[in-house]
C-alpha positions as CSV (number, residue, x, y, z in Angstrom):
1,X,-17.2,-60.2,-43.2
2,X,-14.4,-57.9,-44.0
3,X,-14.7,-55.7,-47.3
4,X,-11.4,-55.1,-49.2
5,X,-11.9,-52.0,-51.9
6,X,-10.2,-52.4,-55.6
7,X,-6.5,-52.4,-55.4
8,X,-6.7,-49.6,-57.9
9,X,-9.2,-46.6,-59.2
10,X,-9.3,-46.6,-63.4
11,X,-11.3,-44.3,-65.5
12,X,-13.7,-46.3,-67.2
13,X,-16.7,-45.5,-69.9
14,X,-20.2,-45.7,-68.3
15,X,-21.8,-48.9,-68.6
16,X,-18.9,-50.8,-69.4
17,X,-18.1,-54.0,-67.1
18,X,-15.8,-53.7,-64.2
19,X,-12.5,-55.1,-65.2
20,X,-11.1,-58.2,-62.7
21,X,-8.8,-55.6,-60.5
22,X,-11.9,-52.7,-60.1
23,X,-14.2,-56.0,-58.7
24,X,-14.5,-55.4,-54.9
25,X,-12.8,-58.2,-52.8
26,X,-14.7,-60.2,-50.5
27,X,-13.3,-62.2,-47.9
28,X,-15.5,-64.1,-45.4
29,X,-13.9,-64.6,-42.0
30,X,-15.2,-66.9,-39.7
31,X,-14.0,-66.8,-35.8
32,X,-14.3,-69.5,-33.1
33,X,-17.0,-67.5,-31.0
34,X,-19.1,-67.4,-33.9
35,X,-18.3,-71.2,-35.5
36,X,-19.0,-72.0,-31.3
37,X,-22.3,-70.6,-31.5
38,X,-23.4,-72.1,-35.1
39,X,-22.7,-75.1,-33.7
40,X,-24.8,-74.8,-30.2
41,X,-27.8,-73.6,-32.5
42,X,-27.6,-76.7,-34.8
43,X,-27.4,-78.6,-31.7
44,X,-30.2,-77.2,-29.5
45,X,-32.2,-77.1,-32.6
46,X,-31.7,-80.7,-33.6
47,X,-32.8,-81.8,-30.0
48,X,-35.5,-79.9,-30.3
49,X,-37.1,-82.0,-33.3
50,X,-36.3,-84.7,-31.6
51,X,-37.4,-84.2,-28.2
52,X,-39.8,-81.3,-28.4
53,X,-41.2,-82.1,-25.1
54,X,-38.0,-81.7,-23.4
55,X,-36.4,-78.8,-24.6
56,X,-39.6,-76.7,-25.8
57,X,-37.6,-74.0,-27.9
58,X,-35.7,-73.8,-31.0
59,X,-33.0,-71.5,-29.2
60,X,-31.2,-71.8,-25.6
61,X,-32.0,-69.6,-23.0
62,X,-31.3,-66.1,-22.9
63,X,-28.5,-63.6,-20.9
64,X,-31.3,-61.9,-19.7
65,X,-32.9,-65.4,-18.2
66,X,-29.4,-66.8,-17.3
67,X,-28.8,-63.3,-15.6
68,X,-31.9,-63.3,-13.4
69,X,-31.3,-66.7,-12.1
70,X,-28.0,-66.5,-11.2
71,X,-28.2,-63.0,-9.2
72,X,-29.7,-65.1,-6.6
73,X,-26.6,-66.8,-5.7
74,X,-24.1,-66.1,-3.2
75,X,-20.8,-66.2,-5.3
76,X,-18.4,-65.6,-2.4
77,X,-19.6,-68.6,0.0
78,X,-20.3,-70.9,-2.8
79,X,-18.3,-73.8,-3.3
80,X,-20.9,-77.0,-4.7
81,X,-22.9,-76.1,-7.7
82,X,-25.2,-78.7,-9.2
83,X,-26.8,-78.3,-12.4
84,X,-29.9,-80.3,-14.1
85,X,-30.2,-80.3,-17.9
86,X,-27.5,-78.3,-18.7
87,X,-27.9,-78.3,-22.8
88,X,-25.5,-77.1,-25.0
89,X,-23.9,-75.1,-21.4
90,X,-25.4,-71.6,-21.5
91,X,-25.6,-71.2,-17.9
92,X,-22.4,-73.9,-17.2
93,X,-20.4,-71.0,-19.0
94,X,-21.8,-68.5,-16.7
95,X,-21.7,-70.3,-13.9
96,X,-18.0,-71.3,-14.4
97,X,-17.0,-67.7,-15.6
98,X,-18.6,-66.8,-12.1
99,X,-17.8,-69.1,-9.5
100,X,-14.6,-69.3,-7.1
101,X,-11.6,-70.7,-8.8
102,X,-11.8,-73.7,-5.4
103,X,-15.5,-74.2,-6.0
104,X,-16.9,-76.9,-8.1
105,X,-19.9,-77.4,-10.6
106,X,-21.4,-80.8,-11.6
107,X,-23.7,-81.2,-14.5
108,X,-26.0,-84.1,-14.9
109,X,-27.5,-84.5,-18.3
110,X,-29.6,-87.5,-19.6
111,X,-29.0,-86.9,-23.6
112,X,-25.9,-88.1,-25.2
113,X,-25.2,-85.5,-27.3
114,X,-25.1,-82.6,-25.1
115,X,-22.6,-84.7,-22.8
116,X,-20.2,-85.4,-25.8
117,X,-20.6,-81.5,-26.7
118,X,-20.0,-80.2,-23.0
119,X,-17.1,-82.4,-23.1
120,X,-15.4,-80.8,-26.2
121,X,-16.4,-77.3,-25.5
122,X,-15.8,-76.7,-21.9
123,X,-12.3,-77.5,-20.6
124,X,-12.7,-76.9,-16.9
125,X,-11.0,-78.9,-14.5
126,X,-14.0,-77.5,-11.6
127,X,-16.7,-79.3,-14.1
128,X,-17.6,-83.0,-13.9
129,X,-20.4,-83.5,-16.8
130,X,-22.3,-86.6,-16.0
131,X,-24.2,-88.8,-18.7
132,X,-27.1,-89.6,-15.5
133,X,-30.3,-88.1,-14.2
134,X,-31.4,-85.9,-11.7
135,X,-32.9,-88.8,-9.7
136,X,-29.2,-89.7,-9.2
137,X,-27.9,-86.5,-7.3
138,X,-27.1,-88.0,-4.8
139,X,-24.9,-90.5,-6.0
140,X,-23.1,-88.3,-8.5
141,X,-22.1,-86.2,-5.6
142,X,-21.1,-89.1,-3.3
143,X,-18.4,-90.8,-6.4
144,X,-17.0,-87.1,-6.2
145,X,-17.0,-87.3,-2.4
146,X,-18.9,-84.1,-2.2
147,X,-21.3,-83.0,0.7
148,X,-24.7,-81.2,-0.1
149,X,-24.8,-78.4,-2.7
150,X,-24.9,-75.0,-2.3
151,X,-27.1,-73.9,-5.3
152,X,-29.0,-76.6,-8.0
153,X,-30.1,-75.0,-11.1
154,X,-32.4,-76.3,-13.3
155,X,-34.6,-75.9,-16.2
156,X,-36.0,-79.8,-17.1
157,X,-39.5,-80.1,-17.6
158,X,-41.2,-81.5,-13.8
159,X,-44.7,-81.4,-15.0
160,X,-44.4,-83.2,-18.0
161,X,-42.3,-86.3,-16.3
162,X,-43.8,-89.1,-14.7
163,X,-45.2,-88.1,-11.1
164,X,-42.7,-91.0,-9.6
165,X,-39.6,-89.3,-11.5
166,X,-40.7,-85.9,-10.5
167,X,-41.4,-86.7,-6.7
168,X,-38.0,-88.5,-6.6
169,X,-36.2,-85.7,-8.2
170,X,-37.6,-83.0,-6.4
171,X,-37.2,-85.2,-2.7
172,X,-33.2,-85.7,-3.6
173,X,-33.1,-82.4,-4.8
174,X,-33.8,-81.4,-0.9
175,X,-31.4,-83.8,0.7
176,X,-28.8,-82.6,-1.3
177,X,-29.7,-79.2,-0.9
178,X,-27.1,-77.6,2.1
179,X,-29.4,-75.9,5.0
180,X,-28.7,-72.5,3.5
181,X,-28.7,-73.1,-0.2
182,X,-30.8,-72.8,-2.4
183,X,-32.7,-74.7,-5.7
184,X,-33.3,-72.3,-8.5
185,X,-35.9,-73.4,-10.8
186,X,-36.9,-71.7,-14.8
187,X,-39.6,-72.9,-16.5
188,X,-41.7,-71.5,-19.1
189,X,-45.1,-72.2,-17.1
190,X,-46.0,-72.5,-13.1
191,X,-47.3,-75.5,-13.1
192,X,-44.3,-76.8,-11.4
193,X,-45.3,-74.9,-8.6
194,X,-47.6,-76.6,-6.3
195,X,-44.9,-79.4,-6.4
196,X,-42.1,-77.6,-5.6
197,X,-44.7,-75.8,-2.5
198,X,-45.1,-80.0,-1.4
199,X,-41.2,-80.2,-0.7
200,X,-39.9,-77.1,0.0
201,X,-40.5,-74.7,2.7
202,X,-39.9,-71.8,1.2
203,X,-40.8,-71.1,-2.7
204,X,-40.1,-67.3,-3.9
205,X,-41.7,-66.9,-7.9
206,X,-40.5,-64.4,-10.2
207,X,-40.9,-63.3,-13.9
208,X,-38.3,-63.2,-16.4
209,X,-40.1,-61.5,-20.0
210,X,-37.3,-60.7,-22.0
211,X,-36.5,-64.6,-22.4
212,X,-37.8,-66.2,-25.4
213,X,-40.1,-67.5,-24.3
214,X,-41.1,-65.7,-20.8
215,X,-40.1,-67.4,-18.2
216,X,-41.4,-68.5,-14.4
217,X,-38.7,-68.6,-11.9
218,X,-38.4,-70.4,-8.3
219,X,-36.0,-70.0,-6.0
220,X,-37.0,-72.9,-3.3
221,X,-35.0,-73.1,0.3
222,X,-35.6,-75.2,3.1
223,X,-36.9,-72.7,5.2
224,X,-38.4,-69.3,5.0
225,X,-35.8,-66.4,6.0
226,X,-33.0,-65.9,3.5
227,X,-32.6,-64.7,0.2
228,X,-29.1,-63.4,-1.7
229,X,-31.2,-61.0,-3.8
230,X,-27.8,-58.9,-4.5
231,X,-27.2,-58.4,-1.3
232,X,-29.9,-56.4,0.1
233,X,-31.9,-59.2,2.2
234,X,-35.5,-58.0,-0.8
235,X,-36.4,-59.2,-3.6
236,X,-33.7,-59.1,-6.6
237,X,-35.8,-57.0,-8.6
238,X,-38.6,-56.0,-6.6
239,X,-41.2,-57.9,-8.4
240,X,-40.2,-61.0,-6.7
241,X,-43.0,-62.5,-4.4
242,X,-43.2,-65.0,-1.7
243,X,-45.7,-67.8,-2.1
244,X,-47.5,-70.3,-0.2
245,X,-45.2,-72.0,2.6
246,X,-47.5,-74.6,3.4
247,X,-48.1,-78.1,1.4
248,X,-50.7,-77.8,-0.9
249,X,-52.8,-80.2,-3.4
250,X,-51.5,-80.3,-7.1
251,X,-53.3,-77.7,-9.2
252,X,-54.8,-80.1,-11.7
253,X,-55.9,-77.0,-14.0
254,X,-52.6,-75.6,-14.2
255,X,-50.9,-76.3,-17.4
256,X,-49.5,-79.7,-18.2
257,X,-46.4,-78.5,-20.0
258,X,-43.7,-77.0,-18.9
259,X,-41.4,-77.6,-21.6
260,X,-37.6,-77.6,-20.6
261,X,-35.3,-74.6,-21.3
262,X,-32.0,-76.2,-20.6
263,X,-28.8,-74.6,-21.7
């Protein structure tokens, strides 16, 4: 909002009205960045009421979140990025601001809308936004005759799916995972975890609290050994922890949502 003063100062009595050309000037001016945003918040937040269950907040996730998770990646080697759930694109704008300009980031997203809205707002020839699911990695990497990813990033909601979807997701997820990538996982609970423990050999759990909400994050490899952690071979910010390596049984007390905080 931009305030213009009175063209001109007059003398006036006190308590006599302001003529037309005293009367401050208001003009409201309205940029792209902030008519972009409006329009991701009326998005996300439609979504929300109608699919509570799979997005879980009113608001995308935050810098500080999309910051935490992607200081695990390895920008310079990095060429296949595949992304679950990307939303209204919160972290496919930070991954594409990031990435190398020969690299190459696929989103799959199961809801309509959010594919229609990636489409108009994100004009990157290095994205291919795909109306599928996870459970189809595979395939959408194949039709773009790509090899295994280097990083997956997701946020969708594992504990809330149906145990078939989840185990098939999370199996694909490891096929298509290169030997020395890496699936990074945000949720807002860790119940995910024991199922992440069953397919993975090496699950690393961290704590984001400035997101709203807090957020549980997993960075799963194949093996145990090797993590980016900016560089210094330790933990990105020294709260990090390695769990379990071995398969373990589901922990049926843990909670059973884990709402989605895509985008």
């Amino acid at each position: 909002m931009i305030r213009l003063p009175a063209p001109a100062l007059v003398r006036r009595r006190a308590g006599s009205p302001r003529s037309s050309s005293e009367r401050q000037i208001v003009f409201i001016v309205s940029s792209p960045q902030r008519s972009s945003l409006s329009e991701q918040l009326l998005l996300f937040g439609r979504n929300f009421f109608k699919h509570p269950r799979m997005l879980g907040s009113l608001i995308p996730s935050s810098r500080f979140l999309v910051n935490h998770v992607l200081r695990e990646v390895e920008w310079d080697r990095a060429r296949v990025f595949l992304e679950y759930g990307p939303g209204v694109g919160t972290f496919t704008t930070e991954i594409l601001r990031r990435m190398r300009p020969d690299a190459v980031l696929v989103a799959l997203e199961t809801n309509q809308d959010f594919v229609r809205f990636l489409g108009r707002k994100l004009r990157d020839e290095r994205l291919h936004v795909v109306h599928g699911s996870a459970a189809d990695a595979d395939v959408a990497l194949a039709r773009l005759k790509l090899g295994h990813a280097d990083y997956i990033i997701s946020g969708i909601p594992y504990t809330t799916m149906p145990p078939q979807l989840r185990e098939a997701i999370l199996r694909k997820t490891r096929d298509v995972l290169d030997p020395d990538g890496a699936f990074l996982v945000y949720q807002f609970t860790r119940a995910v975890l024991p199922h992440l423990q069953q397919v993975f050999g090496s699950v690393q759990e961290e704590f984001e609290p400035l997101n709203v909400m807090p957020a549980r994050l997993f960075y799963c490899r194949h093996h145990v050994g090797h993590s980016n952690a900016e560089g210094n071979g330790g933990p990105a910010n020294g709260s990090g922890r390695q769990v379990s390596l071995q398969p373990v049984a589901p922990d049926r007390t843990a909670s059973a949502r884990s709402p989605r905080l895509s985008g």
